[in-house]
N, C-alpha and C positions, 0 to 999 in steps of 0.2 A: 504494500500500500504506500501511498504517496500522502502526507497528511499536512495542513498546512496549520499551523499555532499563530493564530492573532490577537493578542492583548492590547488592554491598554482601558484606560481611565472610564470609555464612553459616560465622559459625564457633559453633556448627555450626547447618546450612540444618536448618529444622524444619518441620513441617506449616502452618504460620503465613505464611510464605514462600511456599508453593503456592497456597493456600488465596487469598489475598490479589492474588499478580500472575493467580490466573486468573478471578478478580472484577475485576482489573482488563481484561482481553482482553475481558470479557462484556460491561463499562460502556462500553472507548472502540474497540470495536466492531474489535478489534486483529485483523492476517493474520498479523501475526508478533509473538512474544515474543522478545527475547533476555536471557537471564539471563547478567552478568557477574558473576562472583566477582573480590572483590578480589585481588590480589598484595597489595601495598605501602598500607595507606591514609593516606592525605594528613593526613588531621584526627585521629588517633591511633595510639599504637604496638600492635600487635598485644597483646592478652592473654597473660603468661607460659604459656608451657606450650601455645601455639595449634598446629594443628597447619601442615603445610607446605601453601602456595600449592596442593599438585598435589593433595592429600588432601583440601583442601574443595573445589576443582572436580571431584574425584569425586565426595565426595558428595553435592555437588549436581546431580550428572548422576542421580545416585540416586533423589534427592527428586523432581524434578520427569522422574521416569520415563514414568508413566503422565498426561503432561499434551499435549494437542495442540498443534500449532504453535508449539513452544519449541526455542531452540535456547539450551545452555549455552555460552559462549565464553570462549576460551581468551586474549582478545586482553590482558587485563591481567595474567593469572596467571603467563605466559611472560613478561611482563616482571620482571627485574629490581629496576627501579628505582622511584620511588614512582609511581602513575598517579595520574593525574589524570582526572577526568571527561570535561570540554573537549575531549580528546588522545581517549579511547576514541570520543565519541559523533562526533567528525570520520571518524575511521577508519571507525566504521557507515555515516555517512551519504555517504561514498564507495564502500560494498558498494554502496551502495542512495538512489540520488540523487533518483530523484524519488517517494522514501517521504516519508511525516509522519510524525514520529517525536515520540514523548514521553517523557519520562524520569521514571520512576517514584519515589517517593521519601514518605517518609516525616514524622512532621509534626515533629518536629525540624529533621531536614536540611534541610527544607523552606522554616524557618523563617530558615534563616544563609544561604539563597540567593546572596543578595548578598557575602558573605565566600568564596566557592568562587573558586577560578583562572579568570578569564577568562571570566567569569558573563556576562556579556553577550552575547559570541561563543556560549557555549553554549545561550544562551534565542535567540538569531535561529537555531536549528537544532534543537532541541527543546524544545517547549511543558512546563509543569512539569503531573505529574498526581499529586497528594500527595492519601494516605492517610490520611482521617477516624476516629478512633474515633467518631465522634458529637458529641450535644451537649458532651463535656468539650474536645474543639478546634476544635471547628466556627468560634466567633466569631474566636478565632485567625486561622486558616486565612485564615476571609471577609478579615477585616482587612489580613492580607498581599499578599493576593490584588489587592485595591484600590491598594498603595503598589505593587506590581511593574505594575499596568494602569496606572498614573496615570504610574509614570516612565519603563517601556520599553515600554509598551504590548503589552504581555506578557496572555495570556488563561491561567489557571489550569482544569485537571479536576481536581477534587473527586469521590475516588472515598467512597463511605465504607464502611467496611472492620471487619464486624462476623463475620470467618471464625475468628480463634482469638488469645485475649490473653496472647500469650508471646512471649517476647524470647530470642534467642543467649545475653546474658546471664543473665537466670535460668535458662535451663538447664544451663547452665555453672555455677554452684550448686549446680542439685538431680541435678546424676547422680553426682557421689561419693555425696550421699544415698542414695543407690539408689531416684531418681526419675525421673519424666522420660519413661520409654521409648513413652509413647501419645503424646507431642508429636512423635518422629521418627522416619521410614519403618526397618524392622523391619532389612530389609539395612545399614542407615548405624547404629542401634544395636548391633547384634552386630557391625558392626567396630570402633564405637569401643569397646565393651567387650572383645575380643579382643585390641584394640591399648594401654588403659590410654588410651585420651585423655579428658581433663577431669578424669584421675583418677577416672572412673568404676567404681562396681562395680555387678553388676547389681542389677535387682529383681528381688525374690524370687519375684514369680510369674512372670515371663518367666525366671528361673532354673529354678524347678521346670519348667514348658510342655519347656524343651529336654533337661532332663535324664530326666526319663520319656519325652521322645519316644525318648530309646536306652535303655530299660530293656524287659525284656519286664515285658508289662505286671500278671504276676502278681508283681514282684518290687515294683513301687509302694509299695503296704501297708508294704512293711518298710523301705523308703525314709523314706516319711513318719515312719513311730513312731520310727523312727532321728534323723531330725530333730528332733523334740519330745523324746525324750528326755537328745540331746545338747545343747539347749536349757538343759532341767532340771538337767544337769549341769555344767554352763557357770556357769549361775547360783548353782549348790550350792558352788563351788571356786573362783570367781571370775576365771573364763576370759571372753576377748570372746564376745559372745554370737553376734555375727555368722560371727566366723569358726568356730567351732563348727556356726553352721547350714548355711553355705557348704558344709564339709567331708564332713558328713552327708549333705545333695541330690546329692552328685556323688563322694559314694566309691565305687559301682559303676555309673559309666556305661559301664564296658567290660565289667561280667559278663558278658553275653549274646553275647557275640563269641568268636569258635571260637580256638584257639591260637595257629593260624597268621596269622589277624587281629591278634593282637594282638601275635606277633615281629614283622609287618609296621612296629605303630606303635615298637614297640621300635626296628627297623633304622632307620625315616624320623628317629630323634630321635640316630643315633647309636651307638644300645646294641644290641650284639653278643652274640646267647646261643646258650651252644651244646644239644648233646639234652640234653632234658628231661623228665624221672619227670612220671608222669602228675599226683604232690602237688603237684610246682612247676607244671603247666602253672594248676591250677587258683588260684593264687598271681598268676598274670601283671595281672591285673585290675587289683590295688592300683596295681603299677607302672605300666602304662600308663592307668587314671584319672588318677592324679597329673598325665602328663603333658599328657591333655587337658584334664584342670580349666586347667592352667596356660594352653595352646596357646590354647582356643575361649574362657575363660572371666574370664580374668584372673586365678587365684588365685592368694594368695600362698605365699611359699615354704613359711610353717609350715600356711596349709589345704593344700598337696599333699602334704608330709611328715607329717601326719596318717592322708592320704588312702591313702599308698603305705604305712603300715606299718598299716594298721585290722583286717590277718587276723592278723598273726605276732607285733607287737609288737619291741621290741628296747632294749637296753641304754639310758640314759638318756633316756629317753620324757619329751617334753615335753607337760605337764600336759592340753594341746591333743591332743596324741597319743592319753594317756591315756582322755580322753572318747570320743573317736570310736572307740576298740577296744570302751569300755566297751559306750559305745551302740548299736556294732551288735550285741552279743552281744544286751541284755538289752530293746531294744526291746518296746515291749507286745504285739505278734505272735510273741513268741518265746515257748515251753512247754517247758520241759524239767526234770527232777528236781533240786531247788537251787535252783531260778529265784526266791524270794521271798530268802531267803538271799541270793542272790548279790546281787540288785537292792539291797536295806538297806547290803550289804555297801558299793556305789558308792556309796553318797551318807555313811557313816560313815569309812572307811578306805579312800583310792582305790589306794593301793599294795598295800593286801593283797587289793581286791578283783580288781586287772590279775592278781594270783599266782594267786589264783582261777579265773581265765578262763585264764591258760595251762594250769595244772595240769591243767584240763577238757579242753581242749584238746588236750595231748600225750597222755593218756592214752586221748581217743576215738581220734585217730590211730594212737596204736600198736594198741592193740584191734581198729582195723581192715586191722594191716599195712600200715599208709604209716608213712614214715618223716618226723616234725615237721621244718619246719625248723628251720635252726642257729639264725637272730636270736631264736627264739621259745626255744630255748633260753638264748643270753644274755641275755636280758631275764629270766626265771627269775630265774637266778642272780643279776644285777646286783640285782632285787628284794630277793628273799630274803635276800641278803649286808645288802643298807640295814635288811632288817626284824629283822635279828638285830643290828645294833649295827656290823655288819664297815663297814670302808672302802672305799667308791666315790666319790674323788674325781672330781670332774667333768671331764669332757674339756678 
């Protein structure tokens, strides 16, 4: 057997990684791949904030899902303590004794050879087969190639590796950015953005994609203009722009879900409700949104308290709050008698325009014999009290 040993940090494993070791199985004509993720690495301390041993050898099982004759191994990750190369590639080559084996590697690593634990013992047991970008290390490479054949008599593979130009570390950069997410398999970004790792937030089009995939899909439209408008407003008031747009994409990803769905997500988070008027069941949304923005999505605390008060409104409404009540009323799909008024109204006077939209609001409610909620009443009041001069100290 022919067997090819690629390690290394995948913190986090990226398309680059697949791409790469299955160019390599196709060049040195490999029956088996094994992909080792680090534990412990030898030549640096893990990245602040990386996540655990166990979580990148999942998502490396992840990445290299749909690849043939790979096996992910667990032989370093279950270690504790630092590994070392030498120590794993013995261990393989005692799975499998009378394989050829090469050890994959990259043209840096490639290049301090000689500086790794027990280099020597490790090249009489695996051949080195280090990754070309091309002409910009090729002479490199050749050069080293000649000082390891000249003193161990060591034969180098030169694979050369034109699948995808991205690094662990710049991706670990560009996904706070809300970048990133076409360099790594779809399953392994939606947990690290569900889980906050790299301090990632999402992109906004793989945000939108998931949040209308739970929208019916006549409600889109008003999603979207909700989004541009809370934008606009954001901008108008000097709110973050992001978290305004965040809050807007996924204030009703639970509209479309029956009541009893959504005590479900209520009970699963906790929260215990008892019967409920047919006004509140249609109320449930805000709340159980919030929760999933949070759960699936990463949001934070002020996009889901946005997100959970955008029908009723309440007492001390942060300005963030304010926009997303505002914009879902006045959205450009929205028509109703007042709607130029009231629009002018958000972007001149945003406290008198929130008073505006409640007033609307309890008054279609009572008209139609439901009874408004309370918060939408203290929010009223707490308004009104500030626009008349009265005192609302802040909590």
């Amino acid at each position: 057997m022919r067997i090819g040993i690629y390690g290394g940090t995948f913190n986090p494993p990226h398309i680059g990684h697949e791409r790469s070791a299955n160019a390599a199985a196709g060049i040195l004509g490999l029956d088996l791949l094994i992909i080792v993720p680090t534990g412990k690495p030898p030549h640096r301390m893990m990245p602040l904030g990386s996540p655990s041993a166990e979580v990148r050898h999942m998502m490396t099982q992840t990445a290299f899902a749909n690849s043939r004759n790979v096996i992910i191994s667990d032989i370093e990750t279950i270690n504790k303590d630092i590994s070392y190369t030498v120590d794993t590639v013995k261990k393989i080559k005692c799975d499998y004794p009378s394989a050829e084996l090469f050890i994959l590697v990259g043209t840096d690593m490639y290049l301090t050879l000689e500086m790794w634990k027990d280099f020597e013992d490790l090249l009489n047991i695996a051949a080195p087969a280090v990754f070309s970008r091309g002409f910009d290390d090729q002479e490199k490479i050749l050069s080293y190639s000649k000082i390891l054949y000249e003193r161990y008599d060591i034969n180098t593979e030169i694979i050369v590796n034109n699948a995808v130009d991205i690094s662990s570390s710049e991706l670990r950069k560009m996904l706070p950015m809300r970048e990133g997410s076409g360099y790594i398999a779809d399953a392994n970004y939606t947990y690290i953005v569900k889980n906050g790792l790299y301090l990632a937030k999402p992109e906004w089009g793989w945000l939108r994609a998931r949040a209308y995939s739970m929208l019916n899909p006549r409600r889109i439209p008003h999603v979207a203009g909700c989004e541009d408008e809370a934008v606009r407003l954001a901008e108008r008031w000097g709110v973050d722009r992001d978290d305004a747009r965040e809050a807007a994409i996924l204030h009703d990803i639970t509209k479309k879900l029956e009541p009893e769905e959504n005590l479900q997500i209520l009970k699963r988070h906790g929260i215990i409700v008892g019967e409920l008027k047919n006004a509140e069941e249609k109320l449930l949304h805000s709340k159980t949104g919030a929760l999933l923005a949070q759960e699936y999505f990463g949001a934070s605390d002020a996009v889901a308290d946005a997100i959970t008060w955008h029908t009723t409104g309440r007492a001390y409404m942060s300005m963030l709050e304010k926009i997303i009540y505002l914009a879902d009323y006045i959205e450009p799909t929205r028509d109703f008698p007042g709607i130029d008024e009231f629009r002018n109204m958000a972007y001149t006077d945003i406290d008198k325009a929130v008073i505006m939209g409640l007033e609307m609001s309890i008054k279609d409610m009572t008209q139609r014999g439901i009874t408004p909620d309370k918060t939408s009443f203290d929010a009223l009041k707490f308004l009104a009290t500030r626009d008349t001069g009265g005192s609302n100290p802040a909590p």
